[in-house]
C-alpha positions, 0 to 999 in steps of 0.5 A, spaced: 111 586 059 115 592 057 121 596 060 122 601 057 129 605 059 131 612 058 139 612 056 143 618 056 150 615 055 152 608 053 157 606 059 151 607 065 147 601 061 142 597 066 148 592 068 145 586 072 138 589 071 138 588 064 140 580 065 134 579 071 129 583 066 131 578 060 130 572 065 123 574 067 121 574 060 121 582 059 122 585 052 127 591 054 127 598 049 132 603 049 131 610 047 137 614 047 134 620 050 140 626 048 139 624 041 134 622 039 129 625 044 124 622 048 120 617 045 114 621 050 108 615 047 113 609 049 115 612 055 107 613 058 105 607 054 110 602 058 109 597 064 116 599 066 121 605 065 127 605 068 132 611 068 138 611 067 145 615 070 149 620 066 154 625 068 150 632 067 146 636 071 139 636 072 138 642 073 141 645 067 136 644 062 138 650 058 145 647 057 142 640 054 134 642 052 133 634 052 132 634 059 126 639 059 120 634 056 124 628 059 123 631 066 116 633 063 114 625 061 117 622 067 112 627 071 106 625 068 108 617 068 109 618 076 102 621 077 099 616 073 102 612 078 106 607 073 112 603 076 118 607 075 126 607 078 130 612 077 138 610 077 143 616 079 141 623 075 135 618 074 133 618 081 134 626 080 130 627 075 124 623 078 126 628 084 126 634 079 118 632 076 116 631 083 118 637 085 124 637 089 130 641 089 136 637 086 143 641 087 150 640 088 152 636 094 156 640 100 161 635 101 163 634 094 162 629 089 161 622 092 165 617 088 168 610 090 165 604 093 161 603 099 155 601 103 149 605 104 145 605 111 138 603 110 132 606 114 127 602 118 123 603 111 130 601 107 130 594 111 123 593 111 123 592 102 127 591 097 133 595 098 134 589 104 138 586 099 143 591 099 144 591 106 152 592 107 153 589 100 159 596 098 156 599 091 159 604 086 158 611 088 159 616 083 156 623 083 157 631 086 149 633 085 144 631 091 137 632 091 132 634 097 126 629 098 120 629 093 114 630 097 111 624 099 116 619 098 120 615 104 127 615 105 130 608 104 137 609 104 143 615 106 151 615 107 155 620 111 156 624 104 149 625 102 142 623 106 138 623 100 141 615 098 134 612 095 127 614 095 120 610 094 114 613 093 109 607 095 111 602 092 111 604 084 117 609 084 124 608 087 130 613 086 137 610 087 142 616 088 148 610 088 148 605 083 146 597 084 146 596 077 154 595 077 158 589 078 164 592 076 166 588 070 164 595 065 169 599 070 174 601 065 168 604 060 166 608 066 173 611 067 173 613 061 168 616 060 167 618 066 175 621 065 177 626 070 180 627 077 177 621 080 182 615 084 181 609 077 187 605 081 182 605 087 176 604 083 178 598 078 181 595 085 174 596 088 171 593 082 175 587 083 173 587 090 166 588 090 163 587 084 161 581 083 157 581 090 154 588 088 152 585 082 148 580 085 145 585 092 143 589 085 140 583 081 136 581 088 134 588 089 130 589 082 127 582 083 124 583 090 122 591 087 118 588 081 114 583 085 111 589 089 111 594 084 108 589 078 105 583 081 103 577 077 
């Protein structure tokens, strides 16, 4: 089996997910997508595509043109009906293919640790896992809820926390694929007017429980999304 993971910066790597895919016996891929384009055959051919975060926008394709057939490949996966999970910018791309609106949150960047609360579909399916366990927020853009998906997961600051479309797509606007001991490559790389003090503190707090909520997310993911 291959999973096959779309890059756009180097600290928001696939954290726990990459420990749990090696352990089930995955070949994991990476294709740096705003180097070296997107590998559009390895992309569709994949058992698995995953996502991953980044700190620009989704909507600014005349600004990082990369973003244009990356969008495009992601849409033709999805239709194809190919299991597919989207992590931050990730999850606004996939919502981007689909067709729905991504913009800038109104009540600003959404950065820090905290818990999502899980619709009744949330509870019912993998995100359980998830439930009041403090993740890592870290993003000012929001989406609107691509057509046909179901609401999983919101948080005061932005009611669009986790989608899925039946059970081979999954956006995830938060990021369970950290356990806080990556922290400091994120606030440097991610540098600028964020809380670092707060932010290493709630690494240290919450990291290692958020590491393992993440871990069993992706694997209770995996056995509906890719049975057998």
């Amino acid at each position: 089996m291959i999973a096959h993971v779309l890059r756009h910066v180097l600290h928001e790597d696939m954290g726990v997910f990459h420990d749990v895919l090696i352990a089930e016996g995955w070949e994991v891929g990476h294709n740096e997508v705003p180097v070296a384009g997107i590998d559009h055959e390895g992309s569709i051919a994949a058992d698995m595509v995953i996502v991953l975060g980044g700190p620009c926008a989704a909507y600014k394709g005349a600004a990082y043109p990369w973003l244009v057939p990356e969008i495009a490949t992601i849409a033709e996966r999805v239709a194809a009906g190919k299991p597919t999970i989207g992590i931050c910018l990730g999850a606004q791309l996939i919502a981007t293919a689909l067709g729905a609106r991504v913009y800038p949150g109104e009540a600003g960047a959404e950065i820090g640790w905290g818990s999502v609360t899980l619709t009744d579909a949330g509870r019912a399916g993998p995100l359980a896992a998830l439930e009041g366990v403090p993740l890592l927020h870290w993003h000012a853009d929001t989406f609107d809820l691509p057509e046909g998906a179901t609401l999983l997961a919101s948080t005061p600051a932005c009611a669009n926390q986790a989608f899925a479309i039946g059970h081979h797509v999954l956006g995830l606007q938060f990021h369970p694929e950290v356990d806080g001991s990556g922290i400091e490559h994120w606030l440097i790389g991610q540098a600028g007017n964020v809380d670092a003090t707060a932010l290493r503190e709630g690494a240290l707090a919450h990291g290692a429980a958020a590491g393992r909520a993440g871990a069993a997310m992706l694997r209770a993911w995996l056995a509906k999304a890719i049975p057998g």
